[in-house]
VEXDREN-2710 file (C-alpha; in Angstrom, 1 decimal):
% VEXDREN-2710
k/r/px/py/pz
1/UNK/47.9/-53.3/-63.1
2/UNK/47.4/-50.3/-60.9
3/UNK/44.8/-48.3/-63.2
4/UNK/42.5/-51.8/-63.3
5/UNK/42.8/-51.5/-59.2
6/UNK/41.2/-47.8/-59.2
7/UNK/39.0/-48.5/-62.1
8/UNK/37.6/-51.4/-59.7
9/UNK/37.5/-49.0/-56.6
10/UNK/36.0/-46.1/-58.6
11/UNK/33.1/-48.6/-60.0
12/UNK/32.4/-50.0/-56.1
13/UNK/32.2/-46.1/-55.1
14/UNK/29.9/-44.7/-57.9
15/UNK/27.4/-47.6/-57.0
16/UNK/25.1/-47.1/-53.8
17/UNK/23.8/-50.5/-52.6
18/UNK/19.9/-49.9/-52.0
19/UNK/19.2/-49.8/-48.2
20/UNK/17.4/-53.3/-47.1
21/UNK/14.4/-53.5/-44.8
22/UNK/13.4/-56.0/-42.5
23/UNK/9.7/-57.2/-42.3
24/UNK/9.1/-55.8/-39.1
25/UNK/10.4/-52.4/-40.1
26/UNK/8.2/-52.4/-43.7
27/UNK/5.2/-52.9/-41.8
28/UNK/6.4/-50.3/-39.8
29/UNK/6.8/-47.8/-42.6
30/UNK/4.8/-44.5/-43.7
31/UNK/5.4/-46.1/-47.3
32/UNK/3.8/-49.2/-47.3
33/UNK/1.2/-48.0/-44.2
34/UNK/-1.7/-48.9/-46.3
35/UNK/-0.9/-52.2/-47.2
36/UNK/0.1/-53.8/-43.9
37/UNK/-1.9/-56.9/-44.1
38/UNK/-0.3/-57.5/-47.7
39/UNK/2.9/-57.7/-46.1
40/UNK/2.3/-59.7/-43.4
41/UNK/1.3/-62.0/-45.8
42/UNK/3.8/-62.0/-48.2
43/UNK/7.0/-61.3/-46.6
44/UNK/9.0/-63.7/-44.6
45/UNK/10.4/-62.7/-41.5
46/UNK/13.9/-64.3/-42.3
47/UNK/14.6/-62.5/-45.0
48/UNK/15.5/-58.2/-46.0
49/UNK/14.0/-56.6/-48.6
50/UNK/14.5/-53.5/-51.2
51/UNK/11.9/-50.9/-51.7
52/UNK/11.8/-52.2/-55.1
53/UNK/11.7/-55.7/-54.5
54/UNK/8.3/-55.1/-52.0
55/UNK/6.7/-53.1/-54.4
56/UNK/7.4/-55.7/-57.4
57/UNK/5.9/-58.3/-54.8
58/UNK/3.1/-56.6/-53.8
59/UNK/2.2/-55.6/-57.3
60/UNK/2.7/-59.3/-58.0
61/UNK/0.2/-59.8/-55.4
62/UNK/-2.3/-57.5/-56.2
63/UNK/-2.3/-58.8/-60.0
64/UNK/-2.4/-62.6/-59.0
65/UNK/-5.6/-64.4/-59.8
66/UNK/-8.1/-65.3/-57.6
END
């Protein structure tokens, strides 16, 4: 029983959790500075986002049909 507690503990530690933005503070960023008025658009206020899930969005985006 103890080696499937560390095995759990060493799995928790080796994994980072990705750092989550607000939409206030994307807008905000250097990253996404030319695409502002994509993100106003597309991300809600409520909610926190990965760099990876705003770039998947706003490639959506970009791609959608007119």
């Amino acid at each position: 029983m103890a080696s499937k507690k560390k095995a759990a503990g060493k799995t928790a530690q080796s994994t980072p959790a990705e750092p989550v933005f607000t939409k206030e503070q994307l807008v905000h960023s250097k990253a996404f500075s030319h695409q502002k008025d994509i993100l106003m658009a597309i991300l809600d206020a409520d909610k926190t986002y990965t760099k990876a899930q705003v770039e998947k969005l706003v490639s959506e985006f970009l791609k959608r049909k007119v």
